[in-house]
VOPAGU-2260 file (C-alpha; in pm, 1 decimal, decimal comma):
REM VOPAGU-2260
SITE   aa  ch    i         X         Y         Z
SITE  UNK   A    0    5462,4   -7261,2    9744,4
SITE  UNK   A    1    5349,7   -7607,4    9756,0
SITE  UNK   A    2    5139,4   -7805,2    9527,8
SITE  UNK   A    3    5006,8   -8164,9    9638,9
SITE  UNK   A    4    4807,1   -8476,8    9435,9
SITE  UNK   A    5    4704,9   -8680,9    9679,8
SITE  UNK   A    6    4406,8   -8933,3    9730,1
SITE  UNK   A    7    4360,1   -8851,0   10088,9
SITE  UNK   A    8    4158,2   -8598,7   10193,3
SITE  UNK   A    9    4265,4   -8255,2   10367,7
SITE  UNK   A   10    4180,9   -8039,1   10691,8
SITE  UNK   A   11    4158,1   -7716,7   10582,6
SITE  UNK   A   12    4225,1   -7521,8   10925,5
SITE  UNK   A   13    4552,2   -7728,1   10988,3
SITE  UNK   A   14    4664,7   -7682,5   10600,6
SITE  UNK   A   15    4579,9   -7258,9   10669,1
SITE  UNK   A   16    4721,3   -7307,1   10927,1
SITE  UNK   A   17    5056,0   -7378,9   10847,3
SITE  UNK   A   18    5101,3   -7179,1   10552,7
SITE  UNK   A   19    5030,7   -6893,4   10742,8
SITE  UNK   A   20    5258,6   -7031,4   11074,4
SITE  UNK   A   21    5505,4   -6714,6   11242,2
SITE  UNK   A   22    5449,1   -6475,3   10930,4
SITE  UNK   A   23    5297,1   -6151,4   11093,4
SITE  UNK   A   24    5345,2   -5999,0   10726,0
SITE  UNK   A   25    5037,8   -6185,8   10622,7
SITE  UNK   A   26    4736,2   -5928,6   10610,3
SITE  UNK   A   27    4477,9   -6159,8   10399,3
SITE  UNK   A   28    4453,4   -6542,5   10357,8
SITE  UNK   A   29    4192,3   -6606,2   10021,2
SITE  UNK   A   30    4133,6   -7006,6   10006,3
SITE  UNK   A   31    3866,0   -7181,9    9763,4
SITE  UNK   A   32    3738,0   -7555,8    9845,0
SITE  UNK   A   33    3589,2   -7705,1    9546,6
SITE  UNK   A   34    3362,0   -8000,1    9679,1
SITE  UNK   A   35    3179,3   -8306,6    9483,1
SITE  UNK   A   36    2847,5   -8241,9    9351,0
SITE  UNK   A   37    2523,6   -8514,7    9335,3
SITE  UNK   A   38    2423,1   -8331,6    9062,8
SITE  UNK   A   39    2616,1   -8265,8    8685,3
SITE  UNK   A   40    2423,2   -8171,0    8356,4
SITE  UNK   A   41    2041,9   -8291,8    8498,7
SITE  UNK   A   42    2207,9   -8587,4    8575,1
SITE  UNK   A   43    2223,9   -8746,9    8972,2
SITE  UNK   A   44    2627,1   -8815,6    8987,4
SITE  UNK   A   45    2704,0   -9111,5    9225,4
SITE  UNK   A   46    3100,6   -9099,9    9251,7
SITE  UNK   A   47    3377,7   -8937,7    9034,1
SITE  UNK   A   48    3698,3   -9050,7    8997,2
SITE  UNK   A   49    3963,1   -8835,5    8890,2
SITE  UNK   A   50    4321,8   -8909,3    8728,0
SITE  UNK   A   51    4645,4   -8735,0    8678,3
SITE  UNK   A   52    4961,0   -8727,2    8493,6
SITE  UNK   A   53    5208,6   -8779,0    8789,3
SITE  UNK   A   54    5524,5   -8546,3    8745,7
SITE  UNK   A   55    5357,0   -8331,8    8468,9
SITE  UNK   A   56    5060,4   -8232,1    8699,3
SITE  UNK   A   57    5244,1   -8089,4    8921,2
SITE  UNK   A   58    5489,9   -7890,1    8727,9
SITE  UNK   A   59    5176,5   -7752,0    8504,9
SITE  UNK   A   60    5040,5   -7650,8    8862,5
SITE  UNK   A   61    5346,4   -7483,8    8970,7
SITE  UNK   A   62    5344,8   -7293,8    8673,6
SITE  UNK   A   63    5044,2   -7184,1    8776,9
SITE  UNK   A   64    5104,6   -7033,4    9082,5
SITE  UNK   A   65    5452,8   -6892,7    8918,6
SITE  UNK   A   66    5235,1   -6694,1    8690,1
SITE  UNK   A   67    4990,4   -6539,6    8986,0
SITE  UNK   A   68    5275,3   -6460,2    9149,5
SITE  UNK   A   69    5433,5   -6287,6    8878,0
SITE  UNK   A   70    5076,4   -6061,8    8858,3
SITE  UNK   A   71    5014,6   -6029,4    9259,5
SITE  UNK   A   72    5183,4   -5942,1    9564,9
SITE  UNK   A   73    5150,6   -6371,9    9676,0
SITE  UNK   A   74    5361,3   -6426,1    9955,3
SITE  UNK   A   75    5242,8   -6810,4    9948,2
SITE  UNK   A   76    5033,1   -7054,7    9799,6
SITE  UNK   A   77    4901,5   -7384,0    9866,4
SITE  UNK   A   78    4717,1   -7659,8    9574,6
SITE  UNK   A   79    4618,6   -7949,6    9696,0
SITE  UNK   A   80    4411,1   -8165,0    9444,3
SITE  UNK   A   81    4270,9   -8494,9    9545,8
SITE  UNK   A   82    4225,5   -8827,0    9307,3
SITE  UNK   A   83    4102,7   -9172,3    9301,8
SITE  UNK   A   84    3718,2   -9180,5    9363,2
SITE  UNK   A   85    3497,7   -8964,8    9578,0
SITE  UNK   A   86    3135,1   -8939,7    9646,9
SITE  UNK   A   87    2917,5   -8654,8    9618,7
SITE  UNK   A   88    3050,4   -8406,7    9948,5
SITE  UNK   A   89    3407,0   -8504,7    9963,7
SITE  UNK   A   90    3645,1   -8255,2    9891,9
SITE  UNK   A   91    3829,2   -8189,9    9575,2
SITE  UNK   A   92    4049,7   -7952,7    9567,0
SITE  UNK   A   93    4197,6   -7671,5    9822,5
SITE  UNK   A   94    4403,8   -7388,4    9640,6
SITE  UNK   A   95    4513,1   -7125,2    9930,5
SITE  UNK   A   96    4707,5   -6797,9    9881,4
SITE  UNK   A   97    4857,5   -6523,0   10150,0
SITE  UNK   A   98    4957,6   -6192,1   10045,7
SITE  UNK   A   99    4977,4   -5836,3   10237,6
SITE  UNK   A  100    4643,8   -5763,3   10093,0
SITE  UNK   A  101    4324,0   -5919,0   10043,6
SITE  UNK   A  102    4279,3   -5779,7    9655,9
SITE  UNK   A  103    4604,7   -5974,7    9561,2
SITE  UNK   A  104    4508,7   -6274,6    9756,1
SITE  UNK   A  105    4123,3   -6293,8    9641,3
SITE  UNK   A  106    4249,2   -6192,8    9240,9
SITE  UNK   A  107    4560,0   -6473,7    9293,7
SITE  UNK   A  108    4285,7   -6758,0    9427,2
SITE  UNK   A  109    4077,5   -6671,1    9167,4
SITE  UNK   A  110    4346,3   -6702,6    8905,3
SITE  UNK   A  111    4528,8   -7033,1    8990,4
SITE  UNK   A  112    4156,5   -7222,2    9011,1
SITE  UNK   A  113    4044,1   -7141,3    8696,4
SITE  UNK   A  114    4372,2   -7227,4    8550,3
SITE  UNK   A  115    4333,1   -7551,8    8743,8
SITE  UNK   A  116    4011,7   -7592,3    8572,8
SITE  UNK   A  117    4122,4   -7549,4    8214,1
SITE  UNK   A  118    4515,5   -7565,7    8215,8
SITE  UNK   A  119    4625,8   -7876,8    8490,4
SITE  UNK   A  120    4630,5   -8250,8    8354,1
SITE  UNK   A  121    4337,7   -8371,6    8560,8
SITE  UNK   A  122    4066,3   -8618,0    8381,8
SITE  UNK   A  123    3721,0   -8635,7    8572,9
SITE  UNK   A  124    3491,7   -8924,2    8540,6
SITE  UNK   A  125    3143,1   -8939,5    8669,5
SITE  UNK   A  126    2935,0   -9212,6    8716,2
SITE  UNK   A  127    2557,2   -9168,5    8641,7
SITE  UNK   A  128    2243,9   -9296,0    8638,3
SITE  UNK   A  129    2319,9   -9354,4    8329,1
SITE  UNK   A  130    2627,2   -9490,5    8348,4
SITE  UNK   A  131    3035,7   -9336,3    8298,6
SITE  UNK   A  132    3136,2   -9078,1    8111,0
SITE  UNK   A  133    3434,2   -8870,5    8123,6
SITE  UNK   A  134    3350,1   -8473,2    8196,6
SITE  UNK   A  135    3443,9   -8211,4    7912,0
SITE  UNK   A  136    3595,0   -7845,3    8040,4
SITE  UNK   A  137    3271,4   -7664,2    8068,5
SITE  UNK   A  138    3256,1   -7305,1    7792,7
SITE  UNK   A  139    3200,0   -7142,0    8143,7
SITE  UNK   A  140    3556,8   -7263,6    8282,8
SITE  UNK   A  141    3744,8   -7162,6    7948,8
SITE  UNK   A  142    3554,8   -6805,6    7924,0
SITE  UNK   A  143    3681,4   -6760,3    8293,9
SITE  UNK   A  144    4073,1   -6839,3    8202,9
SITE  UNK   A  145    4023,4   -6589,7    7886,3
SITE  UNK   A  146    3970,5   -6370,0    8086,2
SITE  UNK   A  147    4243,0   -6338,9    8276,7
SITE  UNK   A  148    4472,2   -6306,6    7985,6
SITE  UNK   A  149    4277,9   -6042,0    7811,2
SITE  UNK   A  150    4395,2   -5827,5    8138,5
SITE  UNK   A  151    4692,4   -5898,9    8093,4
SITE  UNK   A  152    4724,8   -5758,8    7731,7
């Protein structure tokens, strides 16, 4: 398990990679790559920047995983979560799971992101046309965490 905030940016293949390095018990690798849009709410988005809590973020993110792995078969997981500012294109975020099968990897990828989305202290600004303004969780991004714990009960 390893979670990373980082302003660089991140090569997926050698980050796979690695987590899955000498482990023939891996059977499915699930990853998700969430990328800057131009476009937010109508408006054209020239650059975000996004900011952390350092320390808390990545104990909230750890959590995270903790809890997927506590509801799939994970053998690993990977966050990494840029910050600072990037343009429309540049990658966000990678989240990247391994299990035995790909039902608990896909479900456990799906899981930790929209946690990540709702749940992880990470503030997004955008700047506009129009000019800054900080981005609210979207309905959409809460509905999806609900839903996960409605399984669960």
């Amino acid at each position: 398990m390893a979670v990373r905030v980082q302003a660089e940016d991140f090569d997926v293949s050698a980050e796979i990679a690695t987590l899955r390095k000498d482990n023939p018990r891996i059977g499915a690798i699930a990853s998700f790559i969430g990328v800057v849009r131009d476009l937010n709410e109508g408006d054209s988005v020239a650059e975000m920047t996004l900011e952390h809590y350092p320390g808390m973020t990545e104990k909230s993110v750890e959590e995270i995983i903790m809890q997927a792995r506590g509801s799939w078969q994970v053998m690993d997981a990977l966050v990494i979560h840029r910050i600072g500012t990037l343009k429309p294109l540049d990658q966000i975020v990678l989240v990247v799971v391994t299990s035995a099968h790909r039902g608990d990897a896909f479900a456990a990828c799906e899981f930790i992101m929209d946690f990540l989305k709702t749940r992880a202290p990470f503030w997004k600004k955008e700047q506009t046309g129009k000019g800054a303004r900080w981005v609210d969780a979207r309905a959409a991004d809460d509905a999806a965490a609900e839903r996960w714990q409605k399984q669960g009960e």
